[in-house]
PDB file of N, CA, C, O and CB in Angstrom:
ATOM      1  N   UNK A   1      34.350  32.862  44.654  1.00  0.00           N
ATOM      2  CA  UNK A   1      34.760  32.047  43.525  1.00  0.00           C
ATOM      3  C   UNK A   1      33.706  30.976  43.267  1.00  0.00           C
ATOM      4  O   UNK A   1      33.364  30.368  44.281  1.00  0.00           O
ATOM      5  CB  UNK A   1      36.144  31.408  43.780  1.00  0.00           C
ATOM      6  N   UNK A   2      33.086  30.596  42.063  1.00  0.00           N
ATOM      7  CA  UNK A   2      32.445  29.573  42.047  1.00  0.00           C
ATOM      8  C   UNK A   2      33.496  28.698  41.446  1.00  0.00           C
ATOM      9  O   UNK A   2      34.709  28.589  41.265  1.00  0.00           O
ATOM     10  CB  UNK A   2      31.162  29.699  41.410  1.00  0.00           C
ATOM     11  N   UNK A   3      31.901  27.929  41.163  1.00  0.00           N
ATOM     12  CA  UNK A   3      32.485  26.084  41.192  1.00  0.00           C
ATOM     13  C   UNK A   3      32.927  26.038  39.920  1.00  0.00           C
ATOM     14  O   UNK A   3      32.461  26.905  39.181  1.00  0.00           O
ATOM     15  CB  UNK A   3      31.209  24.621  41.435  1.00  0.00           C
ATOM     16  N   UNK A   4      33.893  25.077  39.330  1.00  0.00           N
ATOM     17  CA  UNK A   4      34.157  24.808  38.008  1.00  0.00           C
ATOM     18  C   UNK A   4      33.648  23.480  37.907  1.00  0.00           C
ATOM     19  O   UNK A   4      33.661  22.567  38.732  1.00  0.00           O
ATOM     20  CB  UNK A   4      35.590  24.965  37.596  1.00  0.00           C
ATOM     21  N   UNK A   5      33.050  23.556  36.371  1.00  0.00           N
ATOM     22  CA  UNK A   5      31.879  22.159  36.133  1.00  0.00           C
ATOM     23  C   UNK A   5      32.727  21.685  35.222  1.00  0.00           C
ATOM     24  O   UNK A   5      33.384  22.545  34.635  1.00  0.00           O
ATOM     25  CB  UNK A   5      30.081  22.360  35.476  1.00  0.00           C
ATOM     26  N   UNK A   6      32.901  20.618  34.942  1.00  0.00           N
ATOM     27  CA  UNK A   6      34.342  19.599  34.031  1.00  0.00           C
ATOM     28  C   UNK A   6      33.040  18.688  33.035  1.00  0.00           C
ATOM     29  O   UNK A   6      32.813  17.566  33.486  1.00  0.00           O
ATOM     30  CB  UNK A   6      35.756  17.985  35.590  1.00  0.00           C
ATOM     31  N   UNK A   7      32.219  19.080  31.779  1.00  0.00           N
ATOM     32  CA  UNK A   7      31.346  18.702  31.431  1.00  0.00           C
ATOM     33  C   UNK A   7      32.155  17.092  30.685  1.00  0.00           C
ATOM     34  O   UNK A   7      33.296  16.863  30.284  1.00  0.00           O
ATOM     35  CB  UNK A   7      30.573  19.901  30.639  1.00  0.00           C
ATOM     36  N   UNK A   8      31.066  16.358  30.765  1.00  0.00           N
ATOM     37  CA  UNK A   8      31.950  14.972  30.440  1.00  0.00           C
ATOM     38  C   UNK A   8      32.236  15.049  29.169  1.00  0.00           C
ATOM     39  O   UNK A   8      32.587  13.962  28.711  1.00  0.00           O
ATOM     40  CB  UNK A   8      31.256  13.542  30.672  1.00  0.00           C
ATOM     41  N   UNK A   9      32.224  15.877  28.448  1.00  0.00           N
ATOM     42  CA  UNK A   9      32.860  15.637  26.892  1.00  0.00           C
ATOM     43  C   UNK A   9      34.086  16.286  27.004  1.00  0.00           C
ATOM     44  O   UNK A   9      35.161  15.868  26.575  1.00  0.00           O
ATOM     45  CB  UNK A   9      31.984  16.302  25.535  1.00  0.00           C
ATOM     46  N   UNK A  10      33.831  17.558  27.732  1.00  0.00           N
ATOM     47  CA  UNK A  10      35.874  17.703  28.174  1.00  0.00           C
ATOM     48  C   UNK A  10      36.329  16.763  28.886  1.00  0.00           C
ATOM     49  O   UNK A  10      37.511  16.537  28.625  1.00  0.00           O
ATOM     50  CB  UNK A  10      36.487  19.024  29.197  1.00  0.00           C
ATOM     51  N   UNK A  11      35.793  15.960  29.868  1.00  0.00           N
ATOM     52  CA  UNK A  11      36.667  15.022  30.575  1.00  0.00           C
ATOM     53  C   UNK A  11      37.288  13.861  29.525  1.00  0.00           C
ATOM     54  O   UNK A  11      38.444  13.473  29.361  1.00  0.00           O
ATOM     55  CB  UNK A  11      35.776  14.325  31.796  1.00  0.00           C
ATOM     56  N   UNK A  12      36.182  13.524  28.967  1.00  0.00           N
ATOM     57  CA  UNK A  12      36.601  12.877  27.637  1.00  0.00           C
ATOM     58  C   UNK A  12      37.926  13.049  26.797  1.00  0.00           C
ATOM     59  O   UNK A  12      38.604  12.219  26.190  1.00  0.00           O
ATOM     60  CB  UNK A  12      35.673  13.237  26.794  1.00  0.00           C
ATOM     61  N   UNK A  13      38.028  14.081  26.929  1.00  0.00           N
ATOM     62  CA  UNK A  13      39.056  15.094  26.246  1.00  0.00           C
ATOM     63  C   UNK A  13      40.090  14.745  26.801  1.00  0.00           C
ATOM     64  O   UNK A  13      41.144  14.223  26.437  1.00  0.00           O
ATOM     65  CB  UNK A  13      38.893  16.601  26.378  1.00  0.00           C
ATOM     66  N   UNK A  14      39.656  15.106  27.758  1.00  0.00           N
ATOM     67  CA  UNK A  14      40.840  14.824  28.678  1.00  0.00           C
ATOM     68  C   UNK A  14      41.823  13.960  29.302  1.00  0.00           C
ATOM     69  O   UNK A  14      42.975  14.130  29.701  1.00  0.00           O
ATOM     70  CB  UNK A  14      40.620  15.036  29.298  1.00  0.00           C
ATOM     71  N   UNK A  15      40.896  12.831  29.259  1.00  0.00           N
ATOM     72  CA  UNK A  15      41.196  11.356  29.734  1.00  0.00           C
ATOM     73  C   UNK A  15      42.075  11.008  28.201  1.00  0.00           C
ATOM     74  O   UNK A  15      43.169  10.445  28.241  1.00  0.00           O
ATOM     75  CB  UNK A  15      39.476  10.194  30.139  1.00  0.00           C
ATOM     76  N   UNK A  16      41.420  11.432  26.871  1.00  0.00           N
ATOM     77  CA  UNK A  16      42.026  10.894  25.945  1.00  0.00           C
ATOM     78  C   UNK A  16      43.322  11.104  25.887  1.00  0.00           C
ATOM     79  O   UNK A  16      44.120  10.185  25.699  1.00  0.00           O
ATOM     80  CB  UNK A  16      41.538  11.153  24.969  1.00  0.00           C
ATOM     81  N   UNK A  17      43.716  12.524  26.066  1.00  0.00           N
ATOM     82  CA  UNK A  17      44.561  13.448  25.941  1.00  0.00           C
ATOM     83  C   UNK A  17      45.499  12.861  26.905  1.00  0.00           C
ATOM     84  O   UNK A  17      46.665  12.976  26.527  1.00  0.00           O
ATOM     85  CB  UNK A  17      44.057  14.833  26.142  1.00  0.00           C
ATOM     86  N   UNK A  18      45.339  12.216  28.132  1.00  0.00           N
ATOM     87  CA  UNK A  18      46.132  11.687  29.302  1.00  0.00           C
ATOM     88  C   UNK A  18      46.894  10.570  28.734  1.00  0.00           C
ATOM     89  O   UNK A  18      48.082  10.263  28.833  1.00  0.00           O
ATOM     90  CB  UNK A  18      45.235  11.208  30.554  1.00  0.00           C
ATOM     91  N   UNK A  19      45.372   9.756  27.779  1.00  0.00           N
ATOM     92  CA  UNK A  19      45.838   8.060  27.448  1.00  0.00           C
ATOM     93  C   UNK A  19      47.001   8.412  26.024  1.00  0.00           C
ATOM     94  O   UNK A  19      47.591   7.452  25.528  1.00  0.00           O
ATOM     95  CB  UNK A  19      43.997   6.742  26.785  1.00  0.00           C
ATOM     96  N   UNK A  20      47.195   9.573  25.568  1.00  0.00           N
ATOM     97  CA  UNK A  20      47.909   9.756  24.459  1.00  0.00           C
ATOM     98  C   UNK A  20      49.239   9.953  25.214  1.00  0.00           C
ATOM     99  O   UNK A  20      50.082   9.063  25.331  1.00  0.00           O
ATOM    100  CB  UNK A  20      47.388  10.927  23.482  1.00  0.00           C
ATOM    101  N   UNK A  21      49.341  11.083  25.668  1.00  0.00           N
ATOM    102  CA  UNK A  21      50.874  11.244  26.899  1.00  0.00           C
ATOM    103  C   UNK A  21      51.172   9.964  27.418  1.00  0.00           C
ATOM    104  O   UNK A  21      52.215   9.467  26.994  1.00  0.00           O
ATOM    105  CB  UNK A  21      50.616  12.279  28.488  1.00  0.00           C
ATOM    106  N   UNK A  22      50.499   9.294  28.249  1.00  0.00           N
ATOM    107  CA  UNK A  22      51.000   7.670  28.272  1.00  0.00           C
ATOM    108  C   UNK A  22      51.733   7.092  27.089  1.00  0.00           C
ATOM    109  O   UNK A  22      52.892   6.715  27.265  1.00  0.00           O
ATOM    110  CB  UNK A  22      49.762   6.705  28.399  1.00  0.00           C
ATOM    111  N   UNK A  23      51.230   6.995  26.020  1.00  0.00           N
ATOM    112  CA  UNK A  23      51.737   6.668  24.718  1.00  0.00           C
ATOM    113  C   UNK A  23      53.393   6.999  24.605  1.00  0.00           C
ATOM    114  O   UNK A  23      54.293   6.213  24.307  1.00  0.00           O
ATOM    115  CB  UNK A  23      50.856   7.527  23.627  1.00  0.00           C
ATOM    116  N   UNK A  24      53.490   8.571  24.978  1.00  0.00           N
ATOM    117  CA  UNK A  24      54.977   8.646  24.430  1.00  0.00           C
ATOM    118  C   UNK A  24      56.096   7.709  25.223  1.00  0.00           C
ATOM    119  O   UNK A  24      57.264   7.407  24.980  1.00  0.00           O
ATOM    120  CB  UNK A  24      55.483  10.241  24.550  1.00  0.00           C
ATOM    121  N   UNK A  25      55.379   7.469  26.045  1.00  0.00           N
ATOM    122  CA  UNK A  25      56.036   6.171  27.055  1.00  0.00           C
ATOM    123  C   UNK A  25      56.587   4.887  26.456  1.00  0.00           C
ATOM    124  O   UNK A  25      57.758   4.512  26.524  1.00  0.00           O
ATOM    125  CB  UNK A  25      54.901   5.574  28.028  1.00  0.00           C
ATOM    126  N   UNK A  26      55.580   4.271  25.862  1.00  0.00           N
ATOM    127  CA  UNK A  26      55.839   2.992  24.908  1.00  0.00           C
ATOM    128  C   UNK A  26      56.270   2.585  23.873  1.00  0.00           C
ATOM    129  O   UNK A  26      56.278   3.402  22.952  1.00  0.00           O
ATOM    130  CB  UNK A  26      55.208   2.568  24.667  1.00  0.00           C
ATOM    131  N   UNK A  27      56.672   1.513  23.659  1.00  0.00           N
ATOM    132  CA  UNK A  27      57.065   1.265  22.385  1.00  0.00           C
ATOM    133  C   UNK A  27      55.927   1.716  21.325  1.00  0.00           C
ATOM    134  O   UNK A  27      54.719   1.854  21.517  1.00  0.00           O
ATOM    135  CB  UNK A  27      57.414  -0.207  22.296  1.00  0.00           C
ATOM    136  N   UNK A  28      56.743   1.916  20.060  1.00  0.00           N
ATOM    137  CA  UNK A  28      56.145   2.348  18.953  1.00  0.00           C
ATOM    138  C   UNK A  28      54.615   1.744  18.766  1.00  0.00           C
ATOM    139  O   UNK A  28      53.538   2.333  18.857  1.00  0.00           O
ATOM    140  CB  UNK A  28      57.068   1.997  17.830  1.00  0.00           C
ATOM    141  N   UNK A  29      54.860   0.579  18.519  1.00  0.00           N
ATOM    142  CA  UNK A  29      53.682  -0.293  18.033  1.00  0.00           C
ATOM    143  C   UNK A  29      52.390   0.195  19.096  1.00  0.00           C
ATOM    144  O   UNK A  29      51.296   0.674  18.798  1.00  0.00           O
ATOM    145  CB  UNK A  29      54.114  -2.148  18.174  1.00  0.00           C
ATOM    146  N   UNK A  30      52.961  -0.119  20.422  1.00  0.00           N
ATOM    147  CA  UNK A  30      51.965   0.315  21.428  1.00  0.00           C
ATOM    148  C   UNK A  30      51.211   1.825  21.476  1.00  0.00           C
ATOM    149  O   UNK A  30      50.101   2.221  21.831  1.00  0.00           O
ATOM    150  CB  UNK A  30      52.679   0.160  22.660  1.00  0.00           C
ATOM    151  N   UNK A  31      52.290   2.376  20.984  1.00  0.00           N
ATOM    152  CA  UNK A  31      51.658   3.568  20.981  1.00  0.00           C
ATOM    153  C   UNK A  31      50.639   3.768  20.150  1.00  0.00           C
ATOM    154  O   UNK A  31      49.674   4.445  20.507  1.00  0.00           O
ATOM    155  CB  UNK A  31      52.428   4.443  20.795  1.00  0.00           C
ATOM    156  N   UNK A  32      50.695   3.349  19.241  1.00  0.00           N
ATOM    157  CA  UNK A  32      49.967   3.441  17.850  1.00  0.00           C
ATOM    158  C   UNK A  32      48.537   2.849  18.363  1.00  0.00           C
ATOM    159  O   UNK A  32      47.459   3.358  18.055  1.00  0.00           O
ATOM    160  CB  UNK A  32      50.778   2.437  16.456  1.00  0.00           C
ATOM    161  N   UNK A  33      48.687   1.712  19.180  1.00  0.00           N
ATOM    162  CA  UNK A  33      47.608   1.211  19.712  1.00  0.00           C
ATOM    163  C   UNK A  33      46.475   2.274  20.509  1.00  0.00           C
ATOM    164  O   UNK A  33      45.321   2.679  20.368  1.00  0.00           O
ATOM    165  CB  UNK A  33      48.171   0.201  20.582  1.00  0.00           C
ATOM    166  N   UNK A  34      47.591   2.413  21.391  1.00  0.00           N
ATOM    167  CA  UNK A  34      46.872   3.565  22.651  1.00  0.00           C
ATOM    168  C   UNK A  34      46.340   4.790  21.953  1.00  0.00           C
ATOM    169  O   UNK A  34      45.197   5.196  22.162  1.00  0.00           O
ATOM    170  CB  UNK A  34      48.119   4.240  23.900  1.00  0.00           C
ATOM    171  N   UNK A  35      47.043   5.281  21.257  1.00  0.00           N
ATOM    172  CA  UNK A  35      46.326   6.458  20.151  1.00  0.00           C
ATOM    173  C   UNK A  35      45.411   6.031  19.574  1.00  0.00           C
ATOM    174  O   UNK A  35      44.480   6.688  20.039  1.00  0.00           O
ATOM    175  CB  UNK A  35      47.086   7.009  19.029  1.00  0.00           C
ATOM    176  N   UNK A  36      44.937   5.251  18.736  1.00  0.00           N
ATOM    177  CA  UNK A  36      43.700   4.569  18.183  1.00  0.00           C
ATOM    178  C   UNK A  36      42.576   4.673  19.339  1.00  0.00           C
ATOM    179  O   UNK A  36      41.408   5.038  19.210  1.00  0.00           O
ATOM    180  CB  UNK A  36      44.031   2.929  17.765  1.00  0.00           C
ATOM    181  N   UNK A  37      43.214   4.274  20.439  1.00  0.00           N
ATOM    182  CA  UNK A  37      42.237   3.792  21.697  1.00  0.00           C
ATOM    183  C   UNK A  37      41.818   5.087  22.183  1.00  0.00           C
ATOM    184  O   UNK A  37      40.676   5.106  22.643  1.00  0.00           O
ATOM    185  CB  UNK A  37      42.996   2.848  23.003  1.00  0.00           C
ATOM    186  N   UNK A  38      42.293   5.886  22.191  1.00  0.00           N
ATOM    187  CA  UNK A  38      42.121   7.349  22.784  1.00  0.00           C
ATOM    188  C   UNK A  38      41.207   8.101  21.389  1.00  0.00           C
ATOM    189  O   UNK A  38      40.177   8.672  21.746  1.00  0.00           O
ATOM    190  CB  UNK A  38      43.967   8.228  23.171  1.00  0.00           C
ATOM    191  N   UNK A  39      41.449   8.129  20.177  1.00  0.00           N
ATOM    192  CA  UNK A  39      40.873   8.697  19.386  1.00  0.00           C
ATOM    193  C   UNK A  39      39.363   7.771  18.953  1.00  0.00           C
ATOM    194  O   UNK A  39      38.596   8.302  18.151  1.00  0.00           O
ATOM    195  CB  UNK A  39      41.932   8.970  18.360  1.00  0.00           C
ATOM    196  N   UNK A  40      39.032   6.445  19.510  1.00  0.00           N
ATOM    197  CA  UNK A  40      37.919   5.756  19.549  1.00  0.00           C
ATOM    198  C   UNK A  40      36.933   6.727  20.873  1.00  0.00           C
ATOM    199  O   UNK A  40      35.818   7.249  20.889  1.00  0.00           O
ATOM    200  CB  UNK A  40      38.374   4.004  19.881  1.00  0.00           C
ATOM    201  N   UNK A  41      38.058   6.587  21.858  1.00  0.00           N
ATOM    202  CA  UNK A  41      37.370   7.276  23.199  1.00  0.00           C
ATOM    203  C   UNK A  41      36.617   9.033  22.704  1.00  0.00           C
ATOM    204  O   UNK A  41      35.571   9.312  23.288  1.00  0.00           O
ATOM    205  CB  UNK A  41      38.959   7.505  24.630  1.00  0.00           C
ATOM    206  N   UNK A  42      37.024   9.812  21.954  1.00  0.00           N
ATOM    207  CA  UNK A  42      37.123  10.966  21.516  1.00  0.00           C
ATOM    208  C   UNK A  42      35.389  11.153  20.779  1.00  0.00           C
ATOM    209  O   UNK A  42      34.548  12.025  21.003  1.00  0.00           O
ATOM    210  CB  UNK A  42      38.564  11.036  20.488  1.00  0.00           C
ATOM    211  N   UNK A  43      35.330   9.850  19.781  1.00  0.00           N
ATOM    212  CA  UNK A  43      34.706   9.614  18.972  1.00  0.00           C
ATOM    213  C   UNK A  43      33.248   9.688  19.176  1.00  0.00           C
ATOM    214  O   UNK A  43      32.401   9.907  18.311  1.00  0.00           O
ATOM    215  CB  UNK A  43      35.134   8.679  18.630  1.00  0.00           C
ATOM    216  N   UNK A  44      33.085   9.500  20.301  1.00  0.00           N
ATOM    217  CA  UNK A  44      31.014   9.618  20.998  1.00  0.00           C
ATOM    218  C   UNK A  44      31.590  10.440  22.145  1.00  0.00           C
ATOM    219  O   UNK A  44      31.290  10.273  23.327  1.00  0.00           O
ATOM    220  CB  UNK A  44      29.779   7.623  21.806  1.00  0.00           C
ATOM    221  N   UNK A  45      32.179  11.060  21.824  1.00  0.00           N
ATOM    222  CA  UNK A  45      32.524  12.195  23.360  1.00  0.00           C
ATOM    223  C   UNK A  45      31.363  12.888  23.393  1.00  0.00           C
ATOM    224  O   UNK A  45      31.168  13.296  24.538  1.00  0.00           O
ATOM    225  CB  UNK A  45      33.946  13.511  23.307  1.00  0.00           C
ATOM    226  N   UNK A  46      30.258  13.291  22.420  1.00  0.00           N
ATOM    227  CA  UNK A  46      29.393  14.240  22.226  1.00  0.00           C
ATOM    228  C   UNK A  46      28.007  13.249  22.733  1.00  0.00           C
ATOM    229  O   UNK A  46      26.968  13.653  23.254  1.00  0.00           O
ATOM    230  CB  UNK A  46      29.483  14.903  20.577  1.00  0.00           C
ATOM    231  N   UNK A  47      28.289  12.216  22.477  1.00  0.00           N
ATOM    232  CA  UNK A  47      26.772  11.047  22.834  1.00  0.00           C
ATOM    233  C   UNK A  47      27.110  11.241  24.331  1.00  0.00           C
ATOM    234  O   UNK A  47      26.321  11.910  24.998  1.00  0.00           O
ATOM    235  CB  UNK A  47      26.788   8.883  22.168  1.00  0.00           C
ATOM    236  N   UNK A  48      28.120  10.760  24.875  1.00  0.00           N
ATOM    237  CA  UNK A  48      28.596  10.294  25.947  1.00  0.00           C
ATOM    238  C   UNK A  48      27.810  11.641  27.233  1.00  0.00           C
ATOM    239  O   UNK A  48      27.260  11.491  28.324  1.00  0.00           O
ATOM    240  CB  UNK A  48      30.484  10.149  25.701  1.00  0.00           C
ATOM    241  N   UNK A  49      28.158  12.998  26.316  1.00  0.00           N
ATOM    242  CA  UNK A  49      27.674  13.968  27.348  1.00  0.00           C
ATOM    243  C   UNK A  49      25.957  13.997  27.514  1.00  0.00           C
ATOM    244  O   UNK A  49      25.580  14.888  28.276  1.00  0.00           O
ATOM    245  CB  UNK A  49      28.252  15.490  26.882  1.00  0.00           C
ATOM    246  N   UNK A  50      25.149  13.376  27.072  1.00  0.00           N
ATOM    247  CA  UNK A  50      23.678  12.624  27.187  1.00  0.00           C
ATOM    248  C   UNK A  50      23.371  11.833  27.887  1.00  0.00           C
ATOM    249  O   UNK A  50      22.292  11.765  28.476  1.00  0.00           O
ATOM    250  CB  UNK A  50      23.263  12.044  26.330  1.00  0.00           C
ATOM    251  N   UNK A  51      24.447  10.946  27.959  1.00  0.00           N
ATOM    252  CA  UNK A  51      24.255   9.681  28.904  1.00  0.00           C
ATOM    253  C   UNK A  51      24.903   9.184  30.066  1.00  0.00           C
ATOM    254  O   UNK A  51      24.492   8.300  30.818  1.00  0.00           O
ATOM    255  CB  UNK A  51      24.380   8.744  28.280  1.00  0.00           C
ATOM    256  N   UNK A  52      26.066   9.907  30.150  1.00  0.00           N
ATOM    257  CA  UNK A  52      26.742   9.990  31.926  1.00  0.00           C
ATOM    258  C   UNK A  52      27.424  11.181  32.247  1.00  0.00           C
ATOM    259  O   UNK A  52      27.940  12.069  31.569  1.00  0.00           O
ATOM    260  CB  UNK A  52      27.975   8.813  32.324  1.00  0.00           C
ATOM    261  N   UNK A  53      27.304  10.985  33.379  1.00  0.00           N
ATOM    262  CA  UNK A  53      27.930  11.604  34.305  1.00  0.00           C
ATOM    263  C   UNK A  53      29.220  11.674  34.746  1.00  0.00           C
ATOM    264  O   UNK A  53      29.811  12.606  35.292  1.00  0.00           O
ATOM    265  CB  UNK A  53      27.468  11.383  35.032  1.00  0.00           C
ATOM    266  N   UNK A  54      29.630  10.448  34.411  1.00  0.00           N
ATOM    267  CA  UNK A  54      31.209  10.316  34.414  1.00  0.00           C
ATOM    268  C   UNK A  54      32.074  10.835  33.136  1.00  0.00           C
ATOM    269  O   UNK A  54      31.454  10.878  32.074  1.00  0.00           O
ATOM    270  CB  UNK A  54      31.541   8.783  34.563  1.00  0.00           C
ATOM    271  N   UNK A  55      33.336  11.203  33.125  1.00  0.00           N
ATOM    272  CA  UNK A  55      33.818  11.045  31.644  1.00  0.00           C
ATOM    273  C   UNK A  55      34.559   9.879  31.565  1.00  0.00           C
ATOM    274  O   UNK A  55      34.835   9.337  30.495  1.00  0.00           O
ATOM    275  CB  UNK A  55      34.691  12.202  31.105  1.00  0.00           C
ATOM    276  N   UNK A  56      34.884   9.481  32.629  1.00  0.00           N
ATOM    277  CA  UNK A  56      35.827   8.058  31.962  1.00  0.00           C
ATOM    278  C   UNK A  56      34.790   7.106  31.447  1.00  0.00           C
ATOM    279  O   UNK A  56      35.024   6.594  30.352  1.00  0.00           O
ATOM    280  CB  UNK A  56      36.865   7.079  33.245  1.00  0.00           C
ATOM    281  N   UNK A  57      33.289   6.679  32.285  1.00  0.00           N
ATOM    282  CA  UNK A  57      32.636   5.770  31.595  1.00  0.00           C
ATOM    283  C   UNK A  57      32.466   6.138  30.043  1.00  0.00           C
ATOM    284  O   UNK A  57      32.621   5.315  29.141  1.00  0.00           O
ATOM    285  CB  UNK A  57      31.387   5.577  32.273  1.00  0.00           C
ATOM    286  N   UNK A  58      32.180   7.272  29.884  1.00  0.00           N
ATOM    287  CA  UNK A  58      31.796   7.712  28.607  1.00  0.00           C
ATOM    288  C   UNK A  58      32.899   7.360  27.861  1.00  0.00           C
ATOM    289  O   UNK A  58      32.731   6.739  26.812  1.00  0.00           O
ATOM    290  CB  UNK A  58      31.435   9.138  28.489  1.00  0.00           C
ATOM    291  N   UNK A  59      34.004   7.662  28.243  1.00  0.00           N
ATOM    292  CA  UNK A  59      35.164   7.534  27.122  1.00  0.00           C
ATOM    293  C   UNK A  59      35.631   5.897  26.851  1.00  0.00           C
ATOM    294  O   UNK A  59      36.099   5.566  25.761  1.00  0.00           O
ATOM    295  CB  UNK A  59      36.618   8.469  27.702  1.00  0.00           C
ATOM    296  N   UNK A  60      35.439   4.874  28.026  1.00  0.00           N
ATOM    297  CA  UNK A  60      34.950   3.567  28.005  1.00  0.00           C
ATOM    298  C   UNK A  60      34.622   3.189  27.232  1.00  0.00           C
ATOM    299  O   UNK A  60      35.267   2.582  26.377  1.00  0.00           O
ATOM    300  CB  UNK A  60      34.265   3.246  28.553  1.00  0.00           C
ATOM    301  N   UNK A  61      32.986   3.517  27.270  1.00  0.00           N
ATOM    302  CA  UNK A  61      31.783   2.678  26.662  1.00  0.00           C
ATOM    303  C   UNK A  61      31.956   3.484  24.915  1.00  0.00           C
ATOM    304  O   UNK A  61      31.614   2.959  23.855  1.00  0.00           O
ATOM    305  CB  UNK A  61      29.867   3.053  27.743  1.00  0.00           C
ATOM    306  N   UNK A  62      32.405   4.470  25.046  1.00  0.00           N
ATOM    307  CA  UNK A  62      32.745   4.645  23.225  1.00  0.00           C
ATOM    308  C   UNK A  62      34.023   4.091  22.952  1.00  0.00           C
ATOM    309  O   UNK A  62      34.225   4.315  21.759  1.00  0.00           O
ATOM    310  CB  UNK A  62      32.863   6.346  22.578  1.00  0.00           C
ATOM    311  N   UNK A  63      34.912   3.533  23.397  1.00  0.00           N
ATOM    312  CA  UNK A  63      35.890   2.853  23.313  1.00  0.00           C
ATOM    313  C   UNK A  63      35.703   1.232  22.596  1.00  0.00           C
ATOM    314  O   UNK A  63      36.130   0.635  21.608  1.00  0.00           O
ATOM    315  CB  UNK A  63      36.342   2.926  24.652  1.00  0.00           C
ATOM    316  N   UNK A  64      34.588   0.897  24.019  1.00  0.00           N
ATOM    317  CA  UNK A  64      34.367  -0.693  23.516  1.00  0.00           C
ATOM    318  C   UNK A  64      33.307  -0.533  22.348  1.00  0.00           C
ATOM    319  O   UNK A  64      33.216  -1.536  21.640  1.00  0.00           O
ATOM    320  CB  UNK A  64      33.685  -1.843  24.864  1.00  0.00           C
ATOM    321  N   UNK A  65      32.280   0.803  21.921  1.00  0.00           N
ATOM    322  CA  UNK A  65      31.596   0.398  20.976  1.00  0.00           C
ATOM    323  C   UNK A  65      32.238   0.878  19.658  1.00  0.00           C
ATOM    324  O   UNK A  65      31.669   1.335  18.667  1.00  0.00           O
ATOM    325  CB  UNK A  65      30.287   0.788  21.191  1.00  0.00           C
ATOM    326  N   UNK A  66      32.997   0.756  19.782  1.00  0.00           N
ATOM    327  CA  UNK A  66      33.740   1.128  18.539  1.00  0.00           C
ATOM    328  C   UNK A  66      35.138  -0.193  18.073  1.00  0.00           C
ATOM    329  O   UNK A  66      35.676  -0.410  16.987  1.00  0.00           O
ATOM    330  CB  UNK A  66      34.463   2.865  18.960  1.00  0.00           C
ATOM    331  N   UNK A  67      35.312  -0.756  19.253  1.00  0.00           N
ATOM    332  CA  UNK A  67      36.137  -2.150  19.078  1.00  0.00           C
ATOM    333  C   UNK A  67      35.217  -3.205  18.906  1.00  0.00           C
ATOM    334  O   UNK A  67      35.580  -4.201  18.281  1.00  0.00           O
ATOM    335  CB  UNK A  67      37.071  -2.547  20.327  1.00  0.00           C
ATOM    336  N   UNK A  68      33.846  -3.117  19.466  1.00  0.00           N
ATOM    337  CA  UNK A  68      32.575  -4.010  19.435  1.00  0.00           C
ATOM    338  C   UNK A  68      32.467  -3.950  17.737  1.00  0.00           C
ATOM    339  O   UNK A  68      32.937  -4.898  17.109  1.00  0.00           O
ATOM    340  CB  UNK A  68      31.027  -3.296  20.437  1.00  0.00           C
ATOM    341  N   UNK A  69      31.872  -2.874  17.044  1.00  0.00           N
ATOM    342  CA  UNK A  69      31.846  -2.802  15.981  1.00  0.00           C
ATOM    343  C   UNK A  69      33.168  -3.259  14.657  1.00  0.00           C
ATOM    344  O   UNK A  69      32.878  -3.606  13.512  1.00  0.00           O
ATOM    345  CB  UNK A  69      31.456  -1.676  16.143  1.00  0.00           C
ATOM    346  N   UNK A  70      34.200  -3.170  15.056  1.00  0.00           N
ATOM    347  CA  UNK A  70      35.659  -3.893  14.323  1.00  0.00           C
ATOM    348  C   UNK A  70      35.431  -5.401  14.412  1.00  0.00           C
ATOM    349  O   UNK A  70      35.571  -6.236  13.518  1.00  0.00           O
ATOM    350  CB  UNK A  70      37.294  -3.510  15.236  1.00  0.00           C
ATOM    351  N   UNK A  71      35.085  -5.557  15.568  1.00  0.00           N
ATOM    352  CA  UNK A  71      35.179  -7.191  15.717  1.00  0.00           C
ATOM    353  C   UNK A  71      33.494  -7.927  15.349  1.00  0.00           C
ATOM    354  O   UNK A  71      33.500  -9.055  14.856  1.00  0.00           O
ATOM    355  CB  UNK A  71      35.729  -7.595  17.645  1.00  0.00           C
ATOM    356  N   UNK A  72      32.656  -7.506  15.510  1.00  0.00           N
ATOM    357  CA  UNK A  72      31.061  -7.862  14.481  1.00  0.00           C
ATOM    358  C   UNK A  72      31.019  -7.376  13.465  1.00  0.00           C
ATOM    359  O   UNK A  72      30.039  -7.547  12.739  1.00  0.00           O
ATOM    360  CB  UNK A  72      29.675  -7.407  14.907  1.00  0.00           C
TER     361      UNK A  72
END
């Protein structure tokens, strides 16, 4: 059997996909939040696989540059 490779734009995926299921958890408003936050994360999923190795950093750092950009 080989190895299975989890490329960071599926982890991306994935993590988003996790932070959305969290969602059905919360109140409305929140949810709405966390979905935004997950579909920001989604958003450089494709940069992200260029520049790390991780998928959560990736899904992170397109997270905050996309709240960076709302708020400048």
């Amino acid at each position: 059997m080989g190895r299975v490779f989890l490329s960071p734009r599926m982890g991306v995926r994935f993590t988003a996909e996790r932070w959305r299921r969290l969602g059905r958890t919360l109140r409305e408003r929140d949810r709405v939040a966390l979905d935004r936050l997950a579909g920001m994360a989604m958003a450089h999923g494709s940069e992200g696989f260029y520049a790390f190795d991780d998928s959560l950093e990736a899904a992170l750092v397109s997270t905050l540059v996309d709240l960076a950009r709302e708020v400048g």
